[in-house]
C-alpha positions as CSV (number, residue, x, y, z in Angstrom):
1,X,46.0,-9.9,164.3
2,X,45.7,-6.8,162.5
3,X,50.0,-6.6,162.4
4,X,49.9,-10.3,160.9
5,X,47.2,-8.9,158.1
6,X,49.8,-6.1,157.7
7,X,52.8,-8.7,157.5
8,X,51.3,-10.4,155.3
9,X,50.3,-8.2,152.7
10,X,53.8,-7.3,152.7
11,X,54.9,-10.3,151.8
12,X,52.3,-10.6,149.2
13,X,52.8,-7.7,147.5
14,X,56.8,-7.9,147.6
15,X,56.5,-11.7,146.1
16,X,54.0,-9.6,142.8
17,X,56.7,-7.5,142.5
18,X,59.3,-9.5,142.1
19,X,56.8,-12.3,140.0
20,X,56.3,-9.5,137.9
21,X,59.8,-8.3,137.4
22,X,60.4,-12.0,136.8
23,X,57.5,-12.5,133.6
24,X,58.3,-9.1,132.3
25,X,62.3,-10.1,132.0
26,X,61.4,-13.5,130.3
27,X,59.0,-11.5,128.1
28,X,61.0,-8.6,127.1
29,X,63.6,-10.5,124.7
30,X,61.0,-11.7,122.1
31,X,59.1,-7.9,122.7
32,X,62.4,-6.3,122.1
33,X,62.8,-8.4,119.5
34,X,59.9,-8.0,117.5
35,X,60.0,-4.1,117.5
36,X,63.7,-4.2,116.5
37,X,62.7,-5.4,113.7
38,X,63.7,-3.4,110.6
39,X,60.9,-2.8,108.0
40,X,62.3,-2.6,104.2
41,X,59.8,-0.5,101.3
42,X,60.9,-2.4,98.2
43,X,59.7,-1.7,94.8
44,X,59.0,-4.7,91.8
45,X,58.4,-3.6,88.5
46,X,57.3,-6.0,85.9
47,X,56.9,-6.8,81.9
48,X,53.0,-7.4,82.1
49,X,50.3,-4.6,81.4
50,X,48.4,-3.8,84.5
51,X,45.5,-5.9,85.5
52,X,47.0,-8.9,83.4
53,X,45.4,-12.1,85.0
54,X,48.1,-15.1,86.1
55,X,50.9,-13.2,85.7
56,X,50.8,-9.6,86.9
57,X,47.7,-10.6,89.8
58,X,50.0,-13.3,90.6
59,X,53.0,-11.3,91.2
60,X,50.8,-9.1,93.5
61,X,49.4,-11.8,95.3
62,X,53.0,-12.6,96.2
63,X,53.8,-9.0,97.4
64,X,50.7,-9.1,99.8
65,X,51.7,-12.8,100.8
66,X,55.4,-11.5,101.7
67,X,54.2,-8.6,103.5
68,X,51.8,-10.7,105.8
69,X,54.3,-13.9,106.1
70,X,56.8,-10.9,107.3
71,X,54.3,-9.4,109.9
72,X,54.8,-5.7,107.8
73,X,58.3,-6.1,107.7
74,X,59.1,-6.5,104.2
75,X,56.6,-4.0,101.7
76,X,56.7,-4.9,98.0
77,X,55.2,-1.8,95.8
78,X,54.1,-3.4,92.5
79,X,54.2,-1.6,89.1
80,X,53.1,-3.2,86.1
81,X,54.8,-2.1,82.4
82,X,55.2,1.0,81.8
83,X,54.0,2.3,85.4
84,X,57.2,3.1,86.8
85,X,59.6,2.2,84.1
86,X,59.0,0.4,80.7
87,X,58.7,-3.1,80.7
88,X,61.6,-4.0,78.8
89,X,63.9,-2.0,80.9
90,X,63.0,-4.2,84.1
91,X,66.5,-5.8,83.5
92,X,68.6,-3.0,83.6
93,X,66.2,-0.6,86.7
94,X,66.7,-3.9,89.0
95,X,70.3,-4.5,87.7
96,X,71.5,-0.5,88.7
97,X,70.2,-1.2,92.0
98,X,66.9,1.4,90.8
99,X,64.5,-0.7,91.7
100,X,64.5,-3.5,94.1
101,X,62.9,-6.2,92.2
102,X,62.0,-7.3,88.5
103,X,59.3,-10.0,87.3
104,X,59.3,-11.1,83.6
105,X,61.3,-14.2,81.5
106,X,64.7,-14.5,81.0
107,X,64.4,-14.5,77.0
108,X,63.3,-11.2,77.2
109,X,67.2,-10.4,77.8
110,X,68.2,-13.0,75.1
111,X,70.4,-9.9,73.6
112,X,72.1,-9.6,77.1
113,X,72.9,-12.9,78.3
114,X,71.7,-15.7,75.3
115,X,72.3,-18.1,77.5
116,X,69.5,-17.5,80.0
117,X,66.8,-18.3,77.2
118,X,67.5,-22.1,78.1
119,X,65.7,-21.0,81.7
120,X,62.4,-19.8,80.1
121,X,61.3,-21.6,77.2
122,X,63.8,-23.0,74.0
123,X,61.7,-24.9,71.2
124,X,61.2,-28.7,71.8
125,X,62.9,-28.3,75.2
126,X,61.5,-29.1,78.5
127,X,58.2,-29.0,79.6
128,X,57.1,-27.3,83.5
129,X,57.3,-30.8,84.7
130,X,61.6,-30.8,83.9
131,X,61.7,-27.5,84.1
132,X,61.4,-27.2,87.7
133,X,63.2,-30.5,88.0
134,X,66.3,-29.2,86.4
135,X,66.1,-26.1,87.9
136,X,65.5,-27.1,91.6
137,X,67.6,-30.1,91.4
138,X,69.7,-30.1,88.4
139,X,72.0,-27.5,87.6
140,X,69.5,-25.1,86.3
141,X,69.2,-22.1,88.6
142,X,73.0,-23.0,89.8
143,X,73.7,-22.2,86.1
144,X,71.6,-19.3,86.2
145,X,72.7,-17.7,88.7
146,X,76.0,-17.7,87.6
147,X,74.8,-15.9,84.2
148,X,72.8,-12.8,86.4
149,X,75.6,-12.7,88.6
150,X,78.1,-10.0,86.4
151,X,74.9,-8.1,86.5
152,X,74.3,-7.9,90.1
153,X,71.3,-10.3,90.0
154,X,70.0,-13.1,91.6
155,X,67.5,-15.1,89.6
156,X,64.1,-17.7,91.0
157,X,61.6,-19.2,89.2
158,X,58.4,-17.5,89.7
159,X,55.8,-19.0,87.5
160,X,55.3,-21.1,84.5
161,X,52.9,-21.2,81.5
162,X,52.8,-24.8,80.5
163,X,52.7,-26.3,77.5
164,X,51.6,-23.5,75.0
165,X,49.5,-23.5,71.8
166,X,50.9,-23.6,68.2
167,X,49.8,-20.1,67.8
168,X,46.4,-19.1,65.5
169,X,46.8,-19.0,61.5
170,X,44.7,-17.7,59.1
171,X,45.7,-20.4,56.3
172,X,46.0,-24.3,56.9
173,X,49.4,-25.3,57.5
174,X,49.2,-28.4,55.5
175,X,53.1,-29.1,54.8
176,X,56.6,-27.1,55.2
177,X,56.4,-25.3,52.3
178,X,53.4,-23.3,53.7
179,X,56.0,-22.0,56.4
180,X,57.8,-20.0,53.6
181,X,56.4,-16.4,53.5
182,X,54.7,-16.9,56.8
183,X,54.3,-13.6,58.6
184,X,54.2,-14.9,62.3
185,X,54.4,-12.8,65.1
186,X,56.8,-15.4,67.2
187,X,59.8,-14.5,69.3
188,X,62.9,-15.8,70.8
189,X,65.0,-18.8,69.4
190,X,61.7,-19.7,67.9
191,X,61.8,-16.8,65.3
192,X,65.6,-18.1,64.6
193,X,63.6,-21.3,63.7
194,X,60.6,-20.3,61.3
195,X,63.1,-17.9,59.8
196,X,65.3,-21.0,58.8
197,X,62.1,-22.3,57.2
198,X,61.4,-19.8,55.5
199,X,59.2,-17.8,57.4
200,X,59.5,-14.3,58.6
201,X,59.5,-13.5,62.5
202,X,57.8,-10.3,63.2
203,X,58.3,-8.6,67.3
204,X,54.6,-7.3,68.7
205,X,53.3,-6.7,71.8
206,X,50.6,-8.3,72.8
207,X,47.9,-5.3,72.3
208,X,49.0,-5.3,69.0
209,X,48.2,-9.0,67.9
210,X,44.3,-8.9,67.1
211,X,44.8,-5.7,64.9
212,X,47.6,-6.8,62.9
213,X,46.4,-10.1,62.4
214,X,43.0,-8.9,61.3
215,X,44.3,-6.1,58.8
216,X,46.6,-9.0,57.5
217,X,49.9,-7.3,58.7
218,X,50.7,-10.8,60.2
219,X,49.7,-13.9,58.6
220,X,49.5,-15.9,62.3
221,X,50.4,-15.3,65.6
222,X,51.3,-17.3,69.0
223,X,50.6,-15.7,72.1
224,X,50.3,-18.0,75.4
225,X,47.2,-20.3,76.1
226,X,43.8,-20.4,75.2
227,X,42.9,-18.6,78.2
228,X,45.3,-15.5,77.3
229,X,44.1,-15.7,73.6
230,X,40.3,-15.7,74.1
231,X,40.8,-12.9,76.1
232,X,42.3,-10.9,72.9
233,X,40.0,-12.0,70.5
234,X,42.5,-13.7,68.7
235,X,39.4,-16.2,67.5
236,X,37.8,-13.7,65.6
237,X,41.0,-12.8,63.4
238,X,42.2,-16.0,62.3
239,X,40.5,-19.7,62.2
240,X,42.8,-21.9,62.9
241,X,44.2,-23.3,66.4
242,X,47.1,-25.1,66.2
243,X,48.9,-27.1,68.6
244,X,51.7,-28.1,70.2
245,X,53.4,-25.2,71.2
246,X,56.5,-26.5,69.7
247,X,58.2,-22.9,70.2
248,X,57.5,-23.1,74.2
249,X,56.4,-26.2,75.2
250,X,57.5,-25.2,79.1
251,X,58.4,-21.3,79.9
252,X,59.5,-20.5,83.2
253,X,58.7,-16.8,84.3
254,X,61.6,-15.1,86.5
255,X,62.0,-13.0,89.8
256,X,64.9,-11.1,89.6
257,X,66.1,-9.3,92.9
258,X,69.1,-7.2,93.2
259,X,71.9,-8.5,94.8
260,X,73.3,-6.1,96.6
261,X,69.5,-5.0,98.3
262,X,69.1,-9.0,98.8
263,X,72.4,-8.7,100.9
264,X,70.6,-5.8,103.2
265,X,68.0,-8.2,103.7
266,X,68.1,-10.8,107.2
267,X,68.3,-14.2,106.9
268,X,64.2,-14.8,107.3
269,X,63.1,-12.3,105.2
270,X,65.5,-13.8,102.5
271,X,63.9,-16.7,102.9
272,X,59.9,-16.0,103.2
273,X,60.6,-14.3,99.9
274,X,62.0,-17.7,98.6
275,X,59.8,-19.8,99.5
276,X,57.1,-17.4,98.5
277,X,58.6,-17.5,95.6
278,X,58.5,-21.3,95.0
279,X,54.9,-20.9,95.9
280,X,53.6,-18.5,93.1
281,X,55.9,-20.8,90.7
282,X,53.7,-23.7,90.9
283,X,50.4,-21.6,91.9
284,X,50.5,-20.1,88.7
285,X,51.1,-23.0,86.6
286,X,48.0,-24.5,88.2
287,X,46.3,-21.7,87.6
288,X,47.1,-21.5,84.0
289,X,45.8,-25.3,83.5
290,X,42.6,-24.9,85.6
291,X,42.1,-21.5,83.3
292,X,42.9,-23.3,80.0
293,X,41.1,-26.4,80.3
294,X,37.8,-24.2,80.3
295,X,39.2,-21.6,77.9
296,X,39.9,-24.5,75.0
297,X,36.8,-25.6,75.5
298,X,35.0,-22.3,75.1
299,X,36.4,-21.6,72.2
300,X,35.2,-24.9,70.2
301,X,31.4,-24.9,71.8
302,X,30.8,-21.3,71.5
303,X,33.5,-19.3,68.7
304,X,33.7,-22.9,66.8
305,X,37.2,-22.6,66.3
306,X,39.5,-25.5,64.1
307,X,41.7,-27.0,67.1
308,X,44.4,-28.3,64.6
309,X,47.1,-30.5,65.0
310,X,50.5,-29.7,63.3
311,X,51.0,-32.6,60.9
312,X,54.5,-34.9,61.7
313,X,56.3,-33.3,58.2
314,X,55.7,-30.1,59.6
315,X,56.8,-31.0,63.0
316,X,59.9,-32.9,62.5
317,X,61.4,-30.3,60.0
318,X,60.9,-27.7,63.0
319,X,62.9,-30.1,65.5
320,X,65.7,-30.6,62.5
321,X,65.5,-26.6,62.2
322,X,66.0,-26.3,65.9
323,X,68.9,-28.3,66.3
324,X,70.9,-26.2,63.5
325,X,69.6,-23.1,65.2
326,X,70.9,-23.9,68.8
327,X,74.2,-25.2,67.1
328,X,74.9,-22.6,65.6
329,X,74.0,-20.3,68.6
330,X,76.4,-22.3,70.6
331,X,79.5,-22.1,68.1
332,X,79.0,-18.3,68.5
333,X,78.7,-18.3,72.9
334,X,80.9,-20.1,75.6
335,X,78.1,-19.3,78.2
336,X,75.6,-20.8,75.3
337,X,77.2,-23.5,74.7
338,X,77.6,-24.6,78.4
339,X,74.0,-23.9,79.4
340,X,73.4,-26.0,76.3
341,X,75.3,-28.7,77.1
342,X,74.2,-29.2,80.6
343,X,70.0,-28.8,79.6
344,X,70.8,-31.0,76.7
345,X,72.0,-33.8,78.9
346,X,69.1,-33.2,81.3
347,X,66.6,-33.3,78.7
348,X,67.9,-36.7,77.8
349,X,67.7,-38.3,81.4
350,X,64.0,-36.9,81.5
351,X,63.2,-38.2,78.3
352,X,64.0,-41.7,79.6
353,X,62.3,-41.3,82.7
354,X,59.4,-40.1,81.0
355,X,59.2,-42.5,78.5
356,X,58.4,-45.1,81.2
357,X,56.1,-42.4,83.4
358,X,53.7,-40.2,81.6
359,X,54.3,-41.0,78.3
360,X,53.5,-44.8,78.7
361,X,50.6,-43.7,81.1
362,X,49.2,-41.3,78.5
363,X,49.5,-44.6,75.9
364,X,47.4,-46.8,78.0
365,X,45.3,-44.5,78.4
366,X,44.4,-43.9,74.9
367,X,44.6,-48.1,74.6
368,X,41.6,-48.6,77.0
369,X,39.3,-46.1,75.2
């Protein structure tokens, strides 16, 4: 008996042996695996001042996102403007191969690549809605792409503001010939247009607004939304709110990666940072309309401020401006002109779509009140 206990144990523990050997070997590919695993320390520098809510918290939401989606293996340091280099040099840091990766708009570069300023924001273009339409599924970021690419670049779109405000004025704009003179703090294509009015485009950052529009170095100024501008105090320089935001009725923001450190990358890192980055891109245009609905109202209950409507003379001579502006911009640049063309024709197909879609739903709904 005691020889068959013996015996037996043998057996048993010879069977856990090889039961173990046989669990650990089926284990030890995905545990290899996972400690193979290379972990990158990127950096992302971007345009916005530290602490600025929707664009530079959203940005490093999206770095903490990554590096959780990617179990530690890919670590985004985020600097805001100025931190690690100056904001308007994100272009050029990511582009060397400096820094990793970049987070602004593409208009900020319009003196690098014109062209790109058709994937932000261009006056009377598309709103987020086509934007991201044309972009995703259109030729947009295709197009895009292929501008970033002599730069070592590769371009997504990370973000948009929505439909902006008019910008805040301290005089009524009544008719065009109030445009002439105008000292408006407005970049971008949209300057080329008041300019052509008239009007005189002035560059400022935005902690410079509420001062110079108060000491009357600028007559009126846009900046973003009212969420953005009731945070500046614009409301207490100037009195009137006007709307639409004619000048950037859609503006995409960008995430610019290098392309030779996106190469370094594997395949599912590459691609938790994509779709991360289709995330923030409609995250932060919900944001920014959940933000602005309460900011608008704010600002007519409690500051009283005139919410004004452009009036149609005004309006139409800006979209007759813009048309000679991009034009002309086009006769000057091959890469213009074909961004142009192809957002142009875009823009057109939208238009018809959404002449039967939200436009005709917006109509009835102004019918049945």
């Amino acid at each position: 008996m005691k020889k068959t206990i013996v015996f037996l144990g043998l057996i048993f523990s010879i069977l856990a042996f090889f039961l173990g050997y046989a669990l650990n070997t089926s284990q030890s590919p995905n545990t290899t695996n996972t400690t193979s695993k290379q972990t990158f320390h990127w950096k992302l520098v971007t345009t916005w001042p530290p602490n600025f809510p929707i664009f530079q918290t959203g940005i490093e939401k999206f770095a903490k996102d990554i590096e959780l989606m990617s179990d530690g293996h890919l670590k985004i340091q985020v600097f805001a403007g100025g931190e690690l280099v100056p904001a308007l040099q994100t272009f050029d840091a990511v582009s060397q191969g400096a820094i990793q990766m970049g987070h602004g708009a593409s208009y900020y570069w319009a003196g690098k690549v014109p062209a790109v300023q058709f994937m932000s924001a261009v006056p009377f273009g598309m709103t987020a809605k086509g934007m991201n339409a044309w972009l995703y599924y259109g030729d947009g970021l295709k197009l895009w792409r292929e501008m970033y690419e002599p730069f070592n670049l590769i371009p997504f779109p990370t973000g948009n503001s929505g439909v902006q405000m008019g910008g805040w004025f301290k005089k009524k704009i009544a008719s065009v010939a109030d445009l002439k003179g105008l000292k408006m703090r407005i970049p971008g294509l949209g300057g080329k247009v008041l300019a052509k009015a008239g009007g005189t485009p002035i560059l400022l950052s935005g902690g410079e607004l509420y001062t110079a529009l108060e000491r009357g170095i600028i007559d009126a100024t846009e900046w973003a939304g009212p969420y953005h501008d009731k945070r500046l105090g614009l409301y207490r320089a100037a009195k009137y709110y006007y709307y639409p935001g004619w000048h950037e009725p859609g503006t995409t923001l960008e995430l610019i990666i290098n392309r030779t450190a996106w190469k370094t990358l594997p395949e599912y890192l590459q691609k938790i940072v994509e779709i991360a980055a289709t995330a923030l891109n409609q995250k932060m245009f919900a944001e920014f309309e959940a933000l602005n609905i309460k900011a608008l109202r704010e600002l007519q209950e409690k500051y009283h401020v005139k919410v004004l409507e452009f009036p149609p003379e005004v309006i139409n001579k800006l979209k007759q401006l813009t048309v000679e502006t991009l034009d002309e911009e086009a006769a000057k640049n091959a890469d213009f002109k074909k961004v142009y063309e192809a957002y142009k024709q875009f823009q057109n197909d939208n238009r018809a779509w959404n002449a039967i879609s939200d436009d005709a739903y917006s109509k009835a709904l102004n019918l049945s009140k």
